[in-house]
C-alpha positions in Angstrom: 0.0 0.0 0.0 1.3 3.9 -0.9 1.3 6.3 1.8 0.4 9.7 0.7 1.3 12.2 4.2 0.2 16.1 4.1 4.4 16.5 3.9 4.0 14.3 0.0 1.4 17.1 -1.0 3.3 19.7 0.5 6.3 18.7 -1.5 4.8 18.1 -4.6 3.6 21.8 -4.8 7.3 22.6 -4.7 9.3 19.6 -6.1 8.1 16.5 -7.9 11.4 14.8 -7.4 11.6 15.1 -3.5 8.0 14.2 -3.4 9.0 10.7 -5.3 11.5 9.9 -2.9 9.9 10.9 0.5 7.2 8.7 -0.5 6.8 5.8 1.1 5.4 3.0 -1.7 5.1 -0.1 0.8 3.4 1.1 3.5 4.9 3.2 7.0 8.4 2.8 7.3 7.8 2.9 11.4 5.6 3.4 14.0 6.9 5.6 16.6 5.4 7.2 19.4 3.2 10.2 19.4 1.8 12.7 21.2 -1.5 14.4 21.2 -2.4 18.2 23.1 -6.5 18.1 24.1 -7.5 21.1 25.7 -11.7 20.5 27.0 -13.6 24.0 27.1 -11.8 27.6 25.8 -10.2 28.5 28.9 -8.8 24.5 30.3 -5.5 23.9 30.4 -3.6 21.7 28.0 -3.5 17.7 28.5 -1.4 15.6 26.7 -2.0 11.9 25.8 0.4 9.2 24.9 -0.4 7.3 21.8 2.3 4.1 21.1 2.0 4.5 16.8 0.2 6.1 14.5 -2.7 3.4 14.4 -3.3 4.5 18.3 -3.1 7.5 17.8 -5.9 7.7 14.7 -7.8 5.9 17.5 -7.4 8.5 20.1 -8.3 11.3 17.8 -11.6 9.2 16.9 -12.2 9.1 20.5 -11.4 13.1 21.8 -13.8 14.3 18.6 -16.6 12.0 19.9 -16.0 13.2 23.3 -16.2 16.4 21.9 -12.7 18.3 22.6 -12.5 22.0 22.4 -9.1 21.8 20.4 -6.9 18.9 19.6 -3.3 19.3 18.4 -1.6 17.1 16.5 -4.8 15.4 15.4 -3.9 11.8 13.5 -6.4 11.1 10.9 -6.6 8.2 7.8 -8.5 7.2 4.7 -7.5 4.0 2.9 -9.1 5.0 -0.7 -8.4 4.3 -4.5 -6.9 7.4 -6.5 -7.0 6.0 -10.0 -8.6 3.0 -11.8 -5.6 0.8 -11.1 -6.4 -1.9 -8.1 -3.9 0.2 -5.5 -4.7 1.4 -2.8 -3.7 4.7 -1.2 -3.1 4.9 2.7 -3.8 9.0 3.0 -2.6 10.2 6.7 -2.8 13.8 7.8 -1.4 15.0 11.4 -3.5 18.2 11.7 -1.6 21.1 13.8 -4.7 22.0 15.5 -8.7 21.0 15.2 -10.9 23.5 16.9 -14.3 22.8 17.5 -16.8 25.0 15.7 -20.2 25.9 15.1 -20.9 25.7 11.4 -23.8 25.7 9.3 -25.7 24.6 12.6 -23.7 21.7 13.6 -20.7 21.4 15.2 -17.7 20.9 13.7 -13.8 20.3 13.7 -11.9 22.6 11.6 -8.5 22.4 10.8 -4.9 24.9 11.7 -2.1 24.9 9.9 0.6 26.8 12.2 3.6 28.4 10.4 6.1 30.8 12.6 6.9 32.6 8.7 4.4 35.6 8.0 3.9 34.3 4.2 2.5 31.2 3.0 2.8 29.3 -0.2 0.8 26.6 -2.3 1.9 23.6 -0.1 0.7 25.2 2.7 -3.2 25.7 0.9 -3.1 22.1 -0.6 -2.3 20.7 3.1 -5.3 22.4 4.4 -7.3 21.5 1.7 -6.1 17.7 2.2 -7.2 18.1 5.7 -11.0 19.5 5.0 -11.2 17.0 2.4 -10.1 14.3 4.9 -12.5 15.2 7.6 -15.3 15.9 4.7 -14.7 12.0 4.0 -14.8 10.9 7.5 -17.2 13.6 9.0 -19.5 14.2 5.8 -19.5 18.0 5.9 -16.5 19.7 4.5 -15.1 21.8 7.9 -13.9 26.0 7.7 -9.8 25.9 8.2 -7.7 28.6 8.6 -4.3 29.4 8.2 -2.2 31.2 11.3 0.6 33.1 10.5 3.6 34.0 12.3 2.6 31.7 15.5 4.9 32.5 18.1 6.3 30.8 21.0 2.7 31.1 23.1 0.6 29.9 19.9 -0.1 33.5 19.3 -0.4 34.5 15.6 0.5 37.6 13.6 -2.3 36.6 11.0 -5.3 34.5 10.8 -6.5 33.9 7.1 -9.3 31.6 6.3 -8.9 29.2 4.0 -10.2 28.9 0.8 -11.0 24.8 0.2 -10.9 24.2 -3.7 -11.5 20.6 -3.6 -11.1 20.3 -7.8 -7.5 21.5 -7.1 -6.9 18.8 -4.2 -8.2 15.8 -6.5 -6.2 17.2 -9.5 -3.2 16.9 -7.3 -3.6 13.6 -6.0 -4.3 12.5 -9.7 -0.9 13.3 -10.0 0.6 11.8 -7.1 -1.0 8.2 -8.2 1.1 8.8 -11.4 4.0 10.2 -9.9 4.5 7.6 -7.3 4.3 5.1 -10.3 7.0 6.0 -11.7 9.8 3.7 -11.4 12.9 6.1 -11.4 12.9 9.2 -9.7 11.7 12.6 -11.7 14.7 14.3 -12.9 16.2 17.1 -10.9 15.4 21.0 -10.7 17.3 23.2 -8.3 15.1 25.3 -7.1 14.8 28.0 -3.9 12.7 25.3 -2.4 16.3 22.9 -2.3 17.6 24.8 0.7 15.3 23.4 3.2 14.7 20.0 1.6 17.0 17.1 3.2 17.7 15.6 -0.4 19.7 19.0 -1.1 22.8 17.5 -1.0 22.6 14.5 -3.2 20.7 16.5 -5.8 23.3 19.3 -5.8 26.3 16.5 -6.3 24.4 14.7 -9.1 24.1 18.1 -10.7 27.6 18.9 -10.3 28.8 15.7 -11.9 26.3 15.8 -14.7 27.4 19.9 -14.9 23.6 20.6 -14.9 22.2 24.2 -16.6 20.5 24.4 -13.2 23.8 25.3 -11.4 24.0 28.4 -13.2 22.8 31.6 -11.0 20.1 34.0 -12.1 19.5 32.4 -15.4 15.6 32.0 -15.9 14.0 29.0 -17.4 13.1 30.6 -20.9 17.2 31.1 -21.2 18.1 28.0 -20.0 15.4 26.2 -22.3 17.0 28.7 -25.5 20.7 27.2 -24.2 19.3 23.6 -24.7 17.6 24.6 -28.1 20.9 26.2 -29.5 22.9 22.6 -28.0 24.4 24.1 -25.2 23.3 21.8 -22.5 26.1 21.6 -20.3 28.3 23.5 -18.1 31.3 22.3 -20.1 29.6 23.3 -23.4 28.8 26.9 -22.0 32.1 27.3 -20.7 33.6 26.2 -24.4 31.5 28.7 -26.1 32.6 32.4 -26.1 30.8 35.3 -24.8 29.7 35.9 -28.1 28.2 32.9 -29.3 26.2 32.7 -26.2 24.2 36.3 -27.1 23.1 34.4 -29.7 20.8 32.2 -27.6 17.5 34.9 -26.8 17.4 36.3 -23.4 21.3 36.6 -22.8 22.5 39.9 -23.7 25.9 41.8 -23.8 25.8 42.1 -19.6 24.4 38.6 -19.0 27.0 36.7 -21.5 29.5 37.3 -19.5 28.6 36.6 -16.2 26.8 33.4 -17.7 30.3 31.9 -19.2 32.2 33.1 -16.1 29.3 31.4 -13.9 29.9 27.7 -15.9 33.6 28.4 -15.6 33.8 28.7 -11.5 31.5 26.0 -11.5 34.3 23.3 -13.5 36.9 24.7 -11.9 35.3 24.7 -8.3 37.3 28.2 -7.7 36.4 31.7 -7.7 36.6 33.8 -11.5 37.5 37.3 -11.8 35.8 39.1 -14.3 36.9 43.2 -13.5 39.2 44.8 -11.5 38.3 46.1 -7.9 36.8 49.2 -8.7 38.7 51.7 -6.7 35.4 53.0 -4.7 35.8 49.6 -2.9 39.6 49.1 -2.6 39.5 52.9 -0.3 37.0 50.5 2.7 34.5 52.4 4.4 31.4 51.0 6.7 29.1 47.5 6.0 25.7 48.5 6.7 22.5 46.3 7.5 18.8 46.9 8.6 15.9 44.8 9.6 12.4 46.0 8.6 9.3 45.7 10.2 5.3 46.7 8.6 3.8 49.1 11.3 0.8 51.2 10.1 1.1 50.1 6.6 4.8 51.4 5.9 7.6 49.2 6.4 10.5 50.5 8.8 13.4 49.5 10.7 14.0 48.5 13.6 17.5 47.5 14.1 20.5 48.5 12.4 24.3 47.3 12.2 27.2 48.5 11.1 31.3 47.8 11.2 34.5 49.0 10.0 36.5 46.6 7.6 38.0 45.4 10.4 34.2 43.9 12.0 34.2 46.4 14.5 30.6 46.6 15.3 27.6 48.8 16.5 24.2 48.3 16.7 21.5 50.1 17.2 17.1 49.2 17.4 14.1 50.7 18.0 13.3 49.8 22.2 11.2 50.9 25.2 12.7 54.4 25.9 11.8 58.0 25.1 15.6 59.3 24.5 18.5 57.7 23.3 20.2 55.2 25.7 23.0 52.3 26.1 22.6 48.7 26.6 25.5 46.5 27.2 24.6 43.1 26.8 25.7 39.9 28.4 28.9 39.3 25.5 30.3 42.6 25.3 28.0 43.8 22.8 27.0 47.4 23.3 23.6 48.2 21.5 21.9 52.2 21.7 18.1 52.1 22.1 16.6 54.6 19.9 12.6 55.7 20.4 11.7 55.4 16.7 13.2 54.5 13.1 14.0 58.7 13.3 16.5 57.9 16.1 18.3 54.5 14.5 19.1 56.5 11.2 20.6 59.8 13.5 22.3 56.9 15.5 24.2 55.7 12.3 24.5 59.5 10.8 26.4 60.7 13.8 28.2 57.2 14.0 29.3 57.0 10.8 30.4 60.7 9.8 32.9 61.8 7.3 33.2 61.2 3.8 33.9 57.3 4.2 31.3 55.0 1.7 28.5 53.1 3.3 28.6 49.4 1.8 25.2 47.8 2.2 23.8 44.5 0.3 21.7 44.8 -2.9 19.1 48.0 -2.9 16.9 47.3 -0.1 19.0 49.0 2.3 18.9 52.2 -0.1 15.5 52.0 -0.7 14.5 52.4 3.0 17.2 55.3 3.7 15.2 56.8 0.6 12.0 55.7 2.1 11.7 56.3 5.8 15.1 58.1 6.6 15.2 62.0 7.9 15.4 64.4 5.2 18.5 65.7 6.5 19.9 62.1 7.4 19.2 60.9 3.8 20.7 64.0 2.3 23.9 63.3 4.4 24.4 59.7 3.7 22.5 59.0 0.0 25.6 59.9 -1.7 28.0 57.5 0.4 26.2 54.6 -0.2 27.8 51.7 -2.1 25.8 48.6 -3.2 28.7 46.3 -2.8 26.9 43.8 -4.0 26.7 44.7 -7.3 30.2 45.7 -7.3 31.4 42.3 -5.8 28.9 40.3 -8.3 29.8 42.0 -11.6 33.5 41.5 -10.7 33.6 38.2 -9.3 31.5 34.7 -9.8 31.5 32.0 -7.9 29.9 28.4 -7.8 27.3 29.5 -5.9 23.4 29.2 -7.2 22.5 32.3 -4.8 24.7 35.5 -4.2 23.1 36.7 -1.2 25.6 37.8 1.8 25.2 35.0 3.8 25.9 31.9 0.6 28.3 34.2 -0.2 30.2 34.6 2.9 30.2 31.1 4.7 31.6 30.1 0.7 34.3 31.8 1.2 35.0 30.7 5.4 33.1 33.0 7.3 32.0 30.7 10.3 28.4 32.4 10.3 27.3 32.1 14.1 24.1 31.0 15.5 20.8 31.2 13.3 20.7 32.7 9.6 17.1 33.7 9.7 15.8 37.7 9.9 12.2 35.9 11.0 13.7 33.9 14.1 16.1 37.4 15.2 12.7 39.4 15.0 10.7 36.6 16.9 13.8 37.2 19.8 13.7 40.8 19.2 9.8 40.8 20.2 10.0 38.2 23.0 12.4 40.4 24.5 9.7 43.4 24.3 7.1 41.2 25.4 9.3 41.0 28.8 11.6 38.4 27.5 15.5 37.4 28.9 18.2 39.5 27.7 19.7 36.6 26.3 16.8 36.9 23.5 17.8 40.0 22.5 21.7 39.2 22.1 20.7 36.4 19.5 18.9 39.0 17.8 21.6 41.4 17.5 23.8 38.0 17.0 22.2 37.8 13.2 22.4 41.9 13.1 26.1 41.5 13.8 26.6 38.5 11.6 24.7 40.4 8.9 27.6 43.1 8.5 31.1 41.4 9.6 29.8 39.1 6.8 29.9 41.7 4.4 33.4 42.8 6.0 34.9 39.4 5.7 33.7 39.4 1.6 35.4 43.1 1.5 38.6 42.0 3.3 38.8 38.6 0.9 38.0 40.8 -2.1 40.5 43.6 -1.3 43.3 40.8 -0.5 42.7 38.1 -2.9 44.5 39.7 -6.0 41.1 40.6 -7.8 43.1 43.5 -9.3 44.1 41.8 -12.0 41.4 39.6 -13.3 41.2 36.2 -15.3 40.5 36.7 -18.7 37.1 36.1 -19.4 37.6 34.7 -22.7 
């Protein structure tokens, strides 16, 4: 029997291959133990129940909806159905993050939760939830409301509640495919993707793609170009590479700018090093300040509310947006001293006054200009507009690597920055408002950990750059 788990639907949204292979085609690879949260009214306290395997724990979910639970988390449900007009049979399991008991067209009900601690969703996330209404439709016989909670914190508490729309058309077209897809003898082929960074096949899919010198390697080239490359019989790394610039304009999309970087991309890739296209331009070679913000939405208009910034050495300051009507300092528990500012007003003065002179202001692609543009002081913008320096598209029209992303943080750790503790602006904002909320200290210094990480990064590319001899570059021919 194929078992088809809310993580297979998930995944197929995304990937077909990793689908494939997380599948399990001869029924549940084990049975451990599980655990299910039952709270009884809307003000109990939580209970937790013991279940030995999966088919217990079906049971016990049965049982706590009969009995009538307010909420139920990790909810195990099942349907053993057919999916096609073969003789297989499909074993369909769903653990549901959270059934709450509702009132719906006059009956009651148990609708379905999906918790995510990220703000934004995607189409996994809304073919889960329809795979859990349609799953209690077929066991209940009415097809429950769910919702969607976004940015669930610590306490359960969530940024964002969005109902769900059930398409249930959309959820049967996608099993149709699964009952194909998981007949498949070999595995679909591979398509590096952003998806790849989280999934736990990453690795083997990135080596086979190596050694096969897949198109997909190459950064920032779009499927339409990378479907002209294959039409003009360029379908390798090594065939890019032994093209010339030239010859690759031909192919439609790829343009006197892109041919380049495209050739130099296969290149660093067959070589596993580093390829210099241009000199340092001498803007850079002089140093100045790395620069980094973190945004939040408040009213509408996205600010910031922290902000870092070093010398080349990684000498750093940090400032954010805290509990205090004037300016103050905070030492925390490393070493790490961090100026509380009222508003977003007070964290760009903060880095005017910090920062003066003529010096340039590195920061990481436009984002960080956009917001000085957007949300800075007039006279603060004035001041500082002219001294900022995207040094990321300095460093990335000079130098490619073989990398599939260039942002600061691939970037860095490629070339041996030991990045420390988490790499994720969500999880340092999460800290950031737990310490609001009344939080330890020690919250806030992992939040201003990733601040800090954010811009000796960017000082550890400049000090590699500066010293790595990309003054005289390799010819890109």
């Amino acid at each position: 029997m194929i078992t088809i788990t809310s993580r297979t639907v998930h995944d197929l949204a995304l990937c077909e291959r990793r689908a494939w292979l997380d599948a399990d085609r001869s029924g549940p690879a084990y049975d451990a133990p599980l655990t299910l949260g039952i709270v009884w009214d809307g003000a109990g306290e939580l209970e937790t129940r013991r279940a030995a395997g999966w088919a217990d724990a079906v049971e016990q979910t049965g049982r706590l909806i009969a009995l009538g639970a307010a909420s139920i988390f990790d909810a195990c449900v099942q349907l053993d159905t057919a999916l096609d007009l073969s003789d297989r049979v499909f074993m369909i399991r769903a653990q549901i993050d959270r059934l709450e008991r509702v009132e719906h067209l006059g009956e009651s009900v148990y609708a379905p939760v999906l918790l995510r601690e990220s703000i934004t969703a995607d189409e996994g996330d809304r073919l889960m939830l329809d795979l859990w209404v349609w799953l209690l439709d077929s066991l209940g016989g009415t097809p429950p409301p769910a919702e969607l909670w976004l940015g669930v914190d610590e306490l359960g508490r969530a940024r964002r509640r969005v109902p769900h729309e059930y398409d249930e058309a959309r959820l049967l077209d996608v099993l149709t495919r699964l009952a194909a897809l998981l007949a498949r003898e070999d595995a679909p082929p591979i398509h590096l993707i952003e998806a790849c960074k989280a999934c736990p096949h990453r690795a083997d899919c990135h080596a086979i793609a190596r050694q096969d010198g897949a198109l997909d390697l190459l950064y920032g080239v779009s499927q339409r170009v990378r479907a002209g490359l294959h039409a003009a019989g360029l379908r390798s790394l090594a065939q890019i590479a032994a093209a010339s610039p030239d010859e690759l304009q031909r192919v439609k999309g790829i343009g006197p700018a892109s041919a380049p970087r495209i050739h130099a991309n296969a290149r660093a890739w067959l070589n596993a090093r580093p390829v210099h296209l241009r000199p340092l331009p001498d803007r850079c070679a002089a140093g100045g300040w790395m620069f980094d913000l973190e945004t939040l939405e408040r009213n509408g208009q996205v600010v910031p509310w922290c902000m870092g910034w070093c010398d080349v050495r990684g000498q750093t300051q940090i400032a954010l947006v805290g509990p205090v009507q004037t300016p103050e300092t905070l030492a925390l528990p490393g070493g790490q001293r961090v100026t509380l500012a009222p508003d977003s007003d007070g964290l760009w003065e903060t880095l005017a006054e910090s920062v003066a002179g003529s010096a340039p202001i590195f920061h990481w692609t436009g984002y960080d200009a956009a917001l000085l543009r957007g949300t800075a002081p007039r006279a603060v913008r004035d001041a500082l507009e002219p001294r900022f320096e995207d040094l990321h598209r300095h460093f990335t029209q000079a130098v490619s690597l073989p990398l599939r992303s260039t942002s600061i943080k691939a970037i860095s750790t490629y070339l041996g920055y030991p990045w420390p503790g988490y790499n994720e602006w969500f999880a340092a904002y999460q800290d950031y408002r737990y310490w609001l909320d009344g939080g330890p200290i020690a919250a806030l210094e992992r939040a201003c950990g990733y601040q800090r990480a954010d811009v000796q990064s960017m000082a550890w590319v400049w000090r590699w750059w500066t010293g790595a001899g990309a003054s005289t570059p390799e010819s890109a021919g």
